[in-house]
N, C-alpha and C positions, 0 to 999 in steps of 0.2 A: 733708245739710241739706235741711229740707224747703221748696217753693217753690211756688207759683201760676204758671201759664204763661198768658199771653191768648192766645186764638187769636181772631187777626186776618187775615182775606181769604188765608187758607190759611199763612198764616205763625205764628209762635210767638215771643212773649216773655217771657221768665224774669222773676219776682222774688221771689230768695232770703226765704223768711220767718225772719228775726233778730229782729225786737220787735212785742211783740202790745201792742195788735189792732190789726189789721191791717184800715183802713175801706176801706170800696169806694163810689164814687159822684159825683156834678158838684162838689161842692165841694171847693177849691182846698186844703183840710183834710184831704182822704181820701189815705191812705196812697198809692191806686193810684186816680188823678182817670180817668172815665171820659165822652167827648166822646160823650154819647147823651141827646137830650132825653126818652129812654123810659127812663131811671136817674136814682133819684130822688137829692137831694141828698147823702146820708146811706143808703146801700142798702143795705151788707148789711159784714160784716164777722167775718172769722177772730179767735177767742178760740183762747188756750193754757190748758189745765184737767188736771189730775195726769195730764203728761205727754201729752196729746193735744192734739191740734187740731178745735179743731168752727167750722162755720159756723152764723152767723144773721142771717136776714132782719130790719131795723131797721124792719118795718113799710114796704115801700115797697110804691111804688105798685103797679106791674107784678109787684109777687110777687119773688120768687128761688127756682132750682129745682136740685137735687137728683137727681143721674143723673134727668135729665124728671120727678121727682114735685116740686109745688111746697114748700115750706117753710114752718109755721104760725111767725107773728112771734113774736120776740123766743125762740124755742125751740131753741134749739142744738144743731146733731146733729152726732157726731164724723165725721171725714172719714177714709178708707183713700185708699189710690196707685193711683191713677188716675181717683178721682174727677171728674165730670163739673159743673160750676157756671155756671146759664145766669142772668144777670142782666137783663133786657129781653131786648135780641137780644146780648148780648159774653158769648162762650162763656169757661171756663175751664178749665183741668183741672189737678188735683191731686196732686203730686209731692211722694211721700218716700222719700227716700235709706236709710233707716231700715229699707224693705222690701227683700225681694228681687227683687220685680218692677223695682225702679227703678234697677237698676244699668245703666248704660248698655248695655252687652256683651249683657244677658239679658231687657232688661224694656221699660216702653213711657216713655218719653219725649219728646216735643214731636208726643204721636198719633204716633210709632211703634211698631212691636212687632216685635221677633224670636223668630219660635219655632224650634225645634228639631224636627228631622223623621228619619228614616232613609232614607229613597227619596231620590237623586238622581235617578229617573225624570221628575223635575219638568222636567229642562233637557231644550229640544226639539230646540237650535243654540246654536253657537258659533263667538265668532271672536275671534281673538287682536288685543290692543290695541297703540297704537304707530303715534305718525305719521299718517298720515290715513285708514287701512283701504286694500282693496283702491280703485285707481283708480279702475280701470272701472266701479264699481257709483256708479250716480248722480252723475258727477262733477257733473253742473249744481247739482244738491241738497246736495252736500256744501258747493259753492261758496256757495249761498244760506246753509245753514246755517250756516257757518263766520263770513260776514259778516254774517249776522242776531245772532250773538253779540258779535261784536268790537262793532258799532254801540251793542247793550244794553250791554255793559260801559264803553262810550267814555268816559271820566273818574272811573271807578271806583275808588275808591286804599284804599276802608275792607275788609280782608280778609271782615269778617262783612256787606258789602251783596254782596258777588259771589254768594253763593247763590243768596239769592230774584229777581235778576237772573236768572241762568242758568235760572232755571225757567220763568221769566215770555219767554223767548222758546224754550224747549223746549215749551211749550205751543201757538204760535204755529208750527213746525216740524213737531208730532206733534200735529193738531188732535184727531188721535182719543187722546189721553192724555186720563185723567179723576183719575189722582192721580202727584203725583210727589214726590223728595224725595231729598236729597241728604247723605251723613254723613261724615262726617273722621275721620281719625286723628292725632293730635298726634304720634306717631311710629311705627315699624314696631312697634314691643310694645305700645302700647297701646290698647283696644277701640274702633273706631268710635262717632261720637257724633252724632245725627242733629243738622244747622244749618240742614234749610231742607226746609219742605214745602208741596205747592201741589196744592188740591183744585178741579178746574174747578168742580165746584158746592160755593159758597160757604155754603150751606145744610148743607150733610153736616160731622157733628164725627167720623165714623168714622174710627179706625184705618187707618193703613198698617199693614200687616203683611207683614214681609219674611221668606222662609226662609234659616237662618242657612246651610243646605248652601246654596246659591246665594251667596252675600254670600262663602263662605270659597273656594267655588272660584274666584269673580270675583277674588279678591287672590291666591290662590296662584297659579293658572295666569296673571295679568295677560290674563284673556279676558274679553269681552262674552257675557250670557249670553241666550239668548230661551226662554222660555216661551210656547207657544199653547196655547189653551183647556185653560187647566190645570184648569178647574171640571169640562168634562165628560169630559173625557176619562176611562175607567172605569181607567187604570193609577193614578189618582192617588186613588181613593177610598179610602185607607186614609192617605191623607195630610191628616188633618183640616184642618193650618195652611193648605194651598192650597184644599181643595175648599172650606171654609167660605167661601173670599174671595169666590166668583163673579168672581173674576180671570179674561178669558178671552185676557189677553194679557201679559208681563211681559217688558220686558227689563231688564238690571242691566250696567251695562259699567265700567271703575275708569279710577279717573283716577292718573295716573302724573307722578310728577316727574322733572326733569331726569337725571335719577341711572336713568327705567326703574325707579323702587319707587311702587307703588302705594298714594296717601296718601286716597283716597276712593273712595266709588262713586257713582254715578248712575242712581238708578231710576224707569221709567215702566211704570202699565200700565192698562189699560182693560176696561171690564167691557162694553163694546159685542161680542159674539159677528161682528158682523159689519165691524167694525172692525177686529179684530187683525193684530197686528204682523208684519210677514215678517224676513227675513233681510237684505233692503234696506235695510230699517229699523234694523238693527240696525248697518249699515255707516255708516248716517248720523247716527246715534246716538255711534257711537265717532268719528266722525270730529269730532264737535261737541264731544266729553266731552275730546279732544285739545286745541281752542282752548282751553274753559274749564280744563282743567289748567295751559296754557300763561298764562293771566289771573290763577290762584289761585300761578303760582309767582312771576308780576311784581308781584304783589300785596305779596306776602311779602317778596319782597326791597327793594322799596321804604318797608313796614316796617320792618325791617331797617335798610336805608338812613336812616332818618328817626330812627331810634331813635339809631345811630350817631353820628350829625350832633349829636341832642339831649345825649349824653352827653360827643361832644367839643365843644360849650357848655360844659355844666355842668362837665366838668374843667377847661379853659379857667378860669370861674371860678375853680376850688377852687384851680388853679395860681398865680391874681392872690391868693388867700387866704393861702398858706401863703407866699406870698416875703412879703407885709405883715408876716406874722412874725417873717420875719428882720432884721437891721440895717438901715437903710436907708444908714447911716453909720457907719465905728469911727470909735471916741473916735482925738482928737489932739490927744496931750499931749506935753509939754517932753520927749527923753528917749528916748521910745518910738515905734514905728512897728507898727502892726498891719494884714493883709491874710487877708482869706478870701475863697473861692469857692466855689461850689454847684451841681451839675448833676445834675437828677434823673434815673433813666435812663428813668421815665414822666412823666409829666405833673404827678406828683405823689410827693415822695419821702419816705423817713422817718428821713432825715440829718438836724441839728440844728445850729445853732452859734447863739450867742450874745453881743455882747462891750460891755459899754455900763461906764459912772461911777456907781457905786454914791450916792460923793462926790467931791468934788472929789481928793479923796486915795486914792481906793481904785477899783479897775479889776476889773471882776468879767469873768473866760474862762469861757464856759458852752459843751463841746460834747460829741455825742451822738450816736450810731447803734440807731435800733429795727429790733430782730429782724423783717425784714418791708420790704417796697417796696409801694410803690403807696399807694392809697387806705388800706387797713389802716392802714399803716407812718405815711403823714401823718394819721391820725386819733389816732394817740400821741404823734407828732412834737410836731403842738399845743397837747396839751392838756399835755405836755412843758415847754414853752416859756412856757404861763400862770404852769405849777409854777412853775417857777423864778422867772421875772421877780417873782411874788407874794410870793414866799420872799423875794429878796434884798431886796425893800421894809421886809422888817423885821426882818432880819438881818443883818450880814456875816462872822459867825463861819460859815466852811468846815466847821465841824465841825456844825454847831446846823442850818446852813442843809441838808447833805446826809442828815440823819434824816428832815427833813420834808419833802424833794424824794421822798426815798422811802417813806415813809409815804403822800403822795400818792399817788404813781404806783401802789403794792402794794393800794391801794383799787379793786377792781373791775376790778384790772387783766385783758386777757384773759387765759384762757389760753395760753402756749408767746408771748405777746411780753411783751418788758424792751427794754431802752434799757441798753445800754454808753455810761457817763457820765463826764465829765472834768471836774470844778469847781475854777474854782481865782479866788482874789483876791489881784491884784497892791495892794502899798502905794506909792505913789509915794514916799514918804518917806522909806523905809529899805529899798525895792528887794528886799525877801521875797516870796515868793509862795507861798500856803496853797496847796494842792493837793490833792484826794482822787482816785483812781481809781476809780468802779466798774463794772470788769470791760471796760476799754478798754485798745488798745494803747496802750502808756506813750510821751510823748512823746518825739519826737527834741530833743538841745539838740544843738547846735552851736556849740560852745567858736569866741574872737577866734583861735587858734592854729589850729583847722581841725579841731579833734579833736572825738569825738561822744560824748554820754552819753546813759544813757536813763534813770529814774526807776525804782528795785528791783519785781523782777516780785514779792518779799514784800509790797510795800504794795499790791498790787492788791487788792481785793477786788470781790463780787459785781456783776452789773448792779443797775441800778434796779428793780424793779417784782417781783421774788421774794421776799424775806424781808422785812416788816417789820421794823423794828429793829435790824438788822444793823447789827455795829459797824464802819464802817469807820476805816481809820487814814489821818491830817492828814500831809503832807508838809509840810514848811517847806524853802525852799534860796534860796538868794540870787540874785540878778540880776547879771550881770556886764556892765560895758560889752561890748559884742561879742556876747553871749550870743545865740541865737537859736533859738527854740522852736516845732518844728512838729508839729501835728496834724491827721491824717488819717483817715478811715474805709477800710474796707475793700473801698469801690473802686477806691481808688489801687491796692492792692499787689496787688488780686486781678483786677487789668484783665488782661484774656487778648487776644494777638494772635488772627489767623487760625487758626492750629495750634495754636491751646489754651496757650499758653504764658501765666505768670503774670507780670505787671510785677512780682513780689513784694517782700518789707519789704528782701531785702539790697540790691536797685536802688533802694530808697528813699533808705538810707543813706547809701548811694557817691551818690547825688543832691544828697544836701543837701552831703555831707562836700565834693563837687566844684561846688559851687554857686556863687549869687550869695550876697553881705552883706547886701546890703537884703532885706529882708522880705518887700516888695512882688514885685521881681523875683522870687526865689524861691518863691514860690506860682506866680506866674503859671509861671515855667520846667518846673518841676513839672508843672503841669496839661497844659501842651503835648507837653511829654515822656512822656506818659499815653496820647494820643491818639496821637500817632506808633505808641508801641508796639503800640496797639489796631489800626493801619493800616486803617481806615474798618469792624473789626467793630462790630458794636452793642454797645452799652453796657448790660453785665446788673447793675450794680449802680448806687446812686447814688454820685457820686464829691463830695467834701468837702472844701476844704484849709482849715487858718487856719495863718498863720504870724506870731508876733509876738516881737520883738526889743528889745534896750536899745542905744542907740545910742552913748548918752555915759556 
């Protein structure tokens, strides 16, 4: 994507170009407002024209200029990468992704450049990075420098102000540095990216230019690297990317994380011939690039840390969202007793139950497990739970109501998640209960005598959210005084102790079969009985019960 960088008091600021035009100047109106009473209101501004980018000057006062030549108003000249845009005194320079100069790894970005070279003759000394260098070389200096950093850093917590900090007192440590600059890597494979550069003379828009043989040894070996007078020296005259710099001093040393992998580098050098760097320097160097690595890792982690913090908020929330979803109360009516419980094994799950009075005569059992836990799993869960409620408002045919629950749900549903569904509507009246399966284990009954049935694994059909229109088949069976009907997800039976072992469906069975009569109890005994067998392992699935009975 192509983008305009400010360059400011040796630093760089990105701004992606997305919608043209793109105005430049003091009013509050211009895309990119600039604080200079030598820029006129209205200055100058990037048009998009078949496929290109041009600048043009709005007629302003001071002119706008064009790598240094100025720019006749209102005439738009197409811009290339790396273009130069000086508007009063606020330099700019012009990036596009588009070219191959602009790929970060290869080309010039924020005024750097890596070239490619063959001679490693350019490295004049070396010294391996880690901890604080050799002791003995300048320990008073190292001290200064070390605490010249921590001080610059003191209250630093935003990952992208630690750069131009750390530069801003390596200029202050290496008075004879005249450019510096400093690049990251987001990870070990992917290409450095320069974040931060610092030109003692603020007048100068030139180029950094680093050699990329220096920049790949500095990360392979984890060493500090020094170059002297790399301009005159006559070994380097066939190394045009060095001899052209009049660089007559460079060091490059990596900055290293906790782990010992090198996630940037740090480079300074000076065109003062009589200035140049030693070996000392390069001790003090690394020992400096050691604090500011150790700043860039606490940085991170307290991102990190902050991010964490923010996300268990916002689950938090989504956790008060999705129990709002649930009952906050079962119906109790003459007759019957109903009990469920819910345990996500995150913050947020994609278990489902539902049980509310359609009418006063009609009791509607809504429950469900999506393929899936977590955030996923509760972003079906809900929108699950709308289904239905919305269905049953103007239905209570079982049959009518689970085409259009799924109909629903098979809209836009994602990929590889469904919902295993269990609907069913109790009549108070005449003690039937409709019932459809789809694609859930079939409920446990628990006969007044003690005995247990389970609803034919023939009527199951599909989960929710795969076939539209699928025909499923209506169960009809009667209510018995004593009856008692329990459903559960697939946390209950698939709860594993310490050694892997499954609470599985036949310990469900023999549970209910050796159970309590009430309802209530029996859910709650169940659930406890879950947990024992999990003996304090974590909980990998969400766990579900509802259990509801006829009493009289």
């Amino acid at each position: 994507m192509p983008r305009i960088v400010l360059l400011k008091e040796g630093q760089a600021v990105p701004y992606q170009l997305t919608t043209f035009p793109v105005r430049f100047g003091r009013h509050p109106d211009c895309t990119v407002q600039l604080d200079s009473n030598m820029v006129s209101r209205f200055h100058a501004q990037l048009i998009q024209k078949a496929g290109q980018i041009l600048v043009e000057d709005l007629d302003s006062g001071n002119g706008s200029f064009l790598n240094g030549k100025q720019l006749a108003a209102s005439t738009p000249v197409a811009l290339k990468d790396g273009d130069r845009i000086k508007l009063g005194p606020i330099k700019f320079r012009f990036e596009d992704d588009a070219s191959d100069s602009a790929v970060v790894a290869t080309g010039t970005v924020l005024g750097l450049e890596l070239n490619d070279e063959d001679s490693s003759s350019t490295i004049m000394g070396s010294a391996a990075a880690g901890g604080y260098g050799l002791l003995d070389v300048r320990p008073e200096d190292k001290l200064k420098g070390i605490l010249k950093i921590n001080k610059t850093l003191a209250g630093t917590v935003e990952v992208r102000n630690i750069s131009p900090k750390i530069l801003e007192a390596l200029f202050e440590i290496f008075p004879q540095a005249d450019r510096g600059s400093i690049l990251i890597r987001d990870t070990p494979t992917t290409p450095l990216r320069p974040v931060a550069q610092k030109l003692r003379d603020l007048n100068s828009d030139e180029s950094v230019r680093l050699s990329r043989t220096i920049l790949d040894r500095v990360l392979e070996d984890k060493a500090g690297i020094l170059s002297a007078d790399a301009a005159s020296d006559s070994r380097f005259s066939a190394s045009e990317s060095i001899s052209s710099l009049t660089i007559h001093s460079m060091m490059c040393v990596p900055m290293l994380d906790h782990k010992e992998i090198p996630f940037g580098v740090i480079n300074l050098d000076t065109q003062n011939p009589m200035k140049r760097f030693t070996d000392d320097d390069l001790q003090l160097l690394l020992a400096v690039a050691s604090q500011a690595a150790n700043a860039y890792e606490n940085a991170r982690l307290l991102v990190t840390y902050l991010q964490k913090e923010k996300q268990d908020k916002e689950m938090s929330i989504a956790m008060g969202v999705q129990r709002a979803l649930l009952p906050e109360k079962l119906p109790q009516v003459d007759g019957y007793h109903f009990f469920a419980s819910y345990d996500a094994a995150q913050a947020v799950g994609g278990d489902y139950f539902d049980c509310f009075m359609i009418n006063k005569d009609l009791v509607c059992v809504s429950f469900g497990d999506v393929a899936g836990k977590g955030v996923p799993g509760a972003l079906i869960m809900s929108r699950m739970a709308s289904v239905v409620q919305n269905t049953m408002s103007f239905t209570s045919d079982v049959s009518v109501a689970i085409q259009s629950i799924n109909d629903h749900m098979c809209h836009s549903m994602v990929e590889g998640r469904f919902v295993t569904y269990i609907l069913g509507v109790i009549d108070l009246r005449t003690n039937i209960i409709t019932l459809v399966n789809a694609g859930h284990m079939s409920p446990v009954i628990k006969k007044e005598d003690g005995s247990i049935e389970e609803i034919s694994d023939s009527a199951i059909g599909i989960p929710v959210g795969i076939i539209s229109g699928y025909p499923y088949e209506v169960v009809e069976r009667q209510i018995d005084p004593g009856d008692i009907f329990t459903l559960i997800t697939d946390g209950v039976d698939e709860a594993m102790d310490p050694d892997g072992n499954l609470y599985s469906k036949d310990r469900v069975i023999e549970f209910i079969r050796n159970g309590s009569t009430n309802p209530d109890e029996l859910g709650k005994d169940m659930l406890a009985d879950v947990r024992a067998h999990a003996n304090g392992r974590d909980q990998n699935d969400d766990i579900t019960i509802m259990v509801f009975g006829r009493t009289k």
